[in-house]
C-alpha positions as CSV (number, residue, x, y, z in Angstrom):
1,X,0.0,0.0,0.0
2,X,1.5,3.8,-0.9
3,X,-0.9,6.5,-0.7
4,X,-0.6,10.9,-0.5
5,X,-0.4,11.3,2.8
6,X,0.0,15.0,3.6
7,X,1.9,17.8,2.2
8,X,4.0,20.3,3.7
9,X,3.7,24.2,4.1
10,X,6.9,25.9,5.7
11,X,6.0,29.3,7.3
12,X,7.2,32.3,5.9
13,X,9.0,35.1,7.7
14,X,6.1,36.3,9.2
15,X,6.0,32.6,11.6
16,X,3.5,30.2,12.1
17,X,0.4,31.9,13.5
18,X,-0.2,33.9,10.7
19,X,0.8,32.5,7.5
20,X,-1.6,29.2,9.3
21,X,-4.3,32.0,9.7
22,X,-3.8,33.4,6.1
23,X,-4.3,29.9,4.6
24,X,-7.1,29.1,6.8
25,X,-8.7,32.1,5.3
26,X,-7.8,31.5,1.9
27,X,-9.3,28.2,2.0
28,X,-12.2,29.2,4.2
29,X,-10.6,26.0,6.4
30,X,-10.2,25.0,10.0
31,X,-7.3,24.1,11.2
32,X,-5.8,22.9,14.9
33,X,-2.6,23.6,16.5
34,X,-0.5,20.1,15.8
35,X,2.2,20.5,18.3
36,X,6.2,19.7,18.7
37,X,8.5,17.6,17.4
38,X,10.9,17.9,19.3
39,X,13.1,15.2,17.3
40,X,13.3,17.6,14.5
41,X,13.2,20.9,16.2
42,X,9.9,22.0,14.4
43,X,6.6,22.9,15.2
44,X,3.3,22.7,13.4
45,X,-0.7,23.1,12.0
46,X,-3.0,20.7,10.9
47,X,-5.7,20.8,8.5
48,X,-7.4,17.7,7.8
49,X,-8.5,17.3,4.6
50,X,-10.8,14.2,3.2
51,X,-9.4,10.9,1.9
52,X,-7.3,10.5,5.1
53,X,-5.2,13.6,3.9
54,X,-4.1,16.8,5.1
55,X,-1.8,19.9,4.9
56,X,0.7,20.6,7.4
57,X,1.8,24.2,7.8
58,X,5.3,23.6,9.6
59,X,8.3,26.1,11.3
60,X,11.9,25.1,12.3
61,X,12.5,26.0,16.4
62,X,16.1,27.7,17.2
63,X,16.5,24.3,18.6
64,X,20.0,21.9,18.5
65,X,17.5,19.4,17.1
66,X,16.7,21.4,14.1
67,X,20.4,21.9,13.1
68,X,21.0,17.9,12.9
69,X,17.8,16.6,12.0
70,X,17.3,16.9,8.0
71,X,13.6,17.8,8.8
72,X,14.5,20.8,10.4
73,X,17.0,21.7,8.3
74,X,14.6,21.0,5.1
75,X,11.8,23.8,7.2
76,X,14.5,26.1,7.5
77,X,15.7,26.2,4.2
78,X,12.4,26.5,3.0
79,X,11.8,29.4,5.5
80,X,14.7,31.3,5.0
81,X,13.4,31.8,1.1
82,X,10.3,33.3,1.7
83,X,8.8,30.2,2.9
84,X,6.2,28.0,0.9
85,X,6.0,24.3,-0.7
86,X,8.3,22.3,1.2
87,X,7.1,18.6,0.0
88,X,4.6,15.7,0.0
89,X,4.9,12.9,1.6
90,X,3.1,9.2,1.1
91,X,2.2,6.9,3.7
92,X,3.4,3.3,3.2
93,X,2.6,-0.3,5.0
94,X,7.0,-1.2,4.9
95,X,9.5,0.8,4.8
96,X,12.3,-2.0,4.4
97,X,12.4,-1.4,0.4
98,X,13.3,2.3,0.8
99,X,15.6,1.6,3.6
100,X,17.5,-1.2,1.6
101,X,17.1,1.4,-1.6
102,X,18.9,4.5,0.1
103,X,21.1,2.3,2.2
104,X,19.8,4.0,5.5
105,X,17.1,3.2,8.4
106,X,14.0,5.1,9.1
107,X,13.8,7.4,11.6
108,X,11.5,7.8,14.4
109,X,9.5,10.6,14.9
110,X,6.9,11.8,17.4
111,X,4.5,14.4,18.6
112,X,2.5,15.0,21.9
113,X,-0.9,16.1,22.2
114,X,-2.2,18.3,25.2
115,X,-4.0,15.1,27.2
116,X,-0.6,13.3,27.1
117,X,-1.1,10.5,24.5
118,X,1.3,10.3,21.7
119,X,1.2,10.1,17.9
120,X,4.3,8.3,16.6
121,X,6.0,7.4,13.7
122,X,8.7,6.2,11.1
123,X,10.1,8.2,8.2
124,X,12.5,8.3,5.2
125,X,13.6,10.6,2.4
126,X,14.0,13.8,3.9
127,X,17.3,14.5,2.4
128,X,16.3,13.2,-1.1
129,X,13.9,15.5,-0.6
130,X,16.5,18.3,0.6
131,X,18.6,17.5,-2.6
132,X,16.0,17.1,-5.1
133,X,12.5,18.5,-4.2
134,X,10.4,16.9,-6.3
135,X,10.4,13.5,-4.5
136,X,8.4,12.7,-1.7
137,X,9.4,11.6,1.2
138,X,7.8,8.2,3.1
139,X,6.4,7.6,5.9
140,X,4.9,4.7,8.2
141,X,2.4,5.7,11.2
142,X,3.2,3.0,13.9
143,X,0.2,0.3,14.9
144,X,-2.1,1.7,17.3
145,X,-2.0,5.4,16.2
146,X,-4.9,5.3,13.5
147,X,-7.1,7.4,15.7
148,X,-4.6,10.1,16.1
149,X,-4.0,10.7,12.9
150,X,-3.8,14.1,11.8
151,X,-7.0,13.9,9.1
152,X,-9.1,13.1,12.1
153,X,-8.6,15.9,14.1
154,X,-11.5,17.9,12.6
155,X,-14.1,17.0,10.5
156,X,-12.7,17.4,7.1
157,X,-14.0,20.1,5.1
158,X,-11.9,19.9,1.9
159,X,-9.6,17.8,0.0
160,X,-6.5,17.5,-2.4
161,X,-7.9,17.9,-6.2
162,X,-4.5,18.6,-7.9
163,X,-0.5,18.9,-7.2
164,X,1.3,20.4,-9.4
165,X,4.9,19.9,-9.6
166,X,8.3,20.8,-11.7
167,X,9.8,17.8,-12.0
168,X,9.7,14.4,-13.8
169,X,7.0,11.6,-13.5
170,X,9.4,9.1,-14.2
171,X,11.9,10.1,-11.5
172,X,9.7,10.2,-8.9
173,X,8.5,6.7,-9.8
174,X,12.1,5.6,-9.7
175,X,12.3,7.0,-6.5
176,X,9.5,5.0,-5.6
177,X,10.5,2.0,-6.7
178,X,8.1,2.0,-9.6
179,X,4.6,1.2,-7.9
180,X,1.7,-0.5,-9.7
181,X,-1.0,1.7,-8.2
182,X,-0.4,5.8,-8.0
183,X,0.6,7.0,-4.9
184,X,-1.7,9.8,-4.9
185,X,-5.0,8.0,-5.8
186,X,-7.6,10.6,-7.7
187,X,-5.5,13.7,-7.0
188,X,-4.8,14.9,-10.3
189,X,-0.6,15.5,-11.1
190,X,0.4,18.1,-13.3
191,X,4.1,17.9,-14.6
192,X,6.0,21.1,-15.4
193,X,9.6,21.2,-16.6
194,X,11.5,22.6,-14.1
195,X,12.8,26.1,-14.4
196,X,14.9,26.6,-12.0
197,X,15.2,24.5,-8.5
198,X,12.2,21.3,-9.0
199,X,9.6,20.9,-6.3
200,X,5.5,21.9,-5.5
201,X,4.8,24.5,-7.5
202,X,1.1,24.6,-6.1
203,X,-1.3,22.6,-5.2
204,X,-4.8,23.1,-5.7
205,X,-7.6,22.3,-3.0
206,X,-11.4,21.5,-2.9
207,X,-12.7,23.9,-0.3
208,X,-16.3,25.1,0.9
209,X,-15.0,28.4,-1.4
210,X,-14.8,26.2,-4.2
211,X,-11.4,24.8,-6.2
212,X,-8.5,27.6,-4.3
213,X,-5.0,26.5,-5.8
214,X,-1.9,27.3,-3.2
């Protein structure tokens, strides 16, 4: 099983309250504080989206954690130019095949909520995603965490129509490891050549307001 997961936001100068409140009015969205991680030194928002989706609006801590962990590092960079698209990411049942691909184990990650339980999981590919931004990176939520997931945390009241990206189907399914099914399911992918550095260029929602592209 590979399927979209979430995609990433990194704030921009102005930090993570407001560029979370000027999206949520954009999209005429809710969305709900998410929280630390305080592996990565970051910090961020949730909107759940349909389809077991959502969009993460995320900002790097002055933390040690964000200076070692490629996460943070990845936020930051993104931050430091203005912030915007930072990535997509799809949820898989094994990670093994990407770890014996990239020759490197997963890494744990984890975030608290406010009544003390925990939402935990595994991930890899942040710095393919660092070195070429068109890839995703992958992730496995551990057993037992279904009902945190971050889609759930309010009723949905949008979803993922399209993603459009500058890049190259075919390297992104290499990175993959050439999957039978899509990874993103009925969102729509739009290819661009890249001009300039590859990555999100925008990605376009289904929202009470109608189709808003970010």
């Amino acid at each position: 099983m590979m399927r979209l997961d979430h995609v990433s936001y990194a704030c921009g100068p102005d930090g993570l309250a407001a560029t979370a409140a000027r999206i949520g009015e954009t999209l005429g969205i809710e969305y709900v504080k998410g929280g630390v991680h305080p592996r990565f030194g970051t910090r961020n928002v949730i909107f759940p989206l349909q389809n077991g989706q959502y969009l993460e609006v995320v900002e790097v801590l002055n933390h040690p954690a964000s200076d070692k962990a490629p996460f943070g590092q990845a936020v930051r960079a993104r931050s430091e130019l203005g912030g915007g698209w930072m990535g997509w990411c799809v949820a898989v049942d094994d990670l093994l095949p990407f770890e014996e691909r990239l020759g490197r184990q997963a890494v744990p990650g984890n975030r608290k909520f406010p009544d003390g339980r925990e939402l935990t999981w595994q991930q890899i590919g942040i710095n393919g995603l660092i070195s070429d931004p068109q890839v995703p990176y992958m992730l496995r939520w551990d057993d037992g965490t279904e009902d945190l997931h971050p889609s759930k945390a309010l009723d949905p009241a949008g979803r993922i129509s399209k993603i459009t990206i500058a890049g190259s189907r075919d390297r992104v399914r290499d990175w993959l490891g050439q999957p039978e099914q899509s990874p993103v399911g009925d969102v729509e992918v739009s290819w661009q050549s890249p001009n300039g550095t590859p990555g999100i260029l925008s990605v376009t929602f289904t929202t009470p307001k109608g189709e808003v592209e970010l």
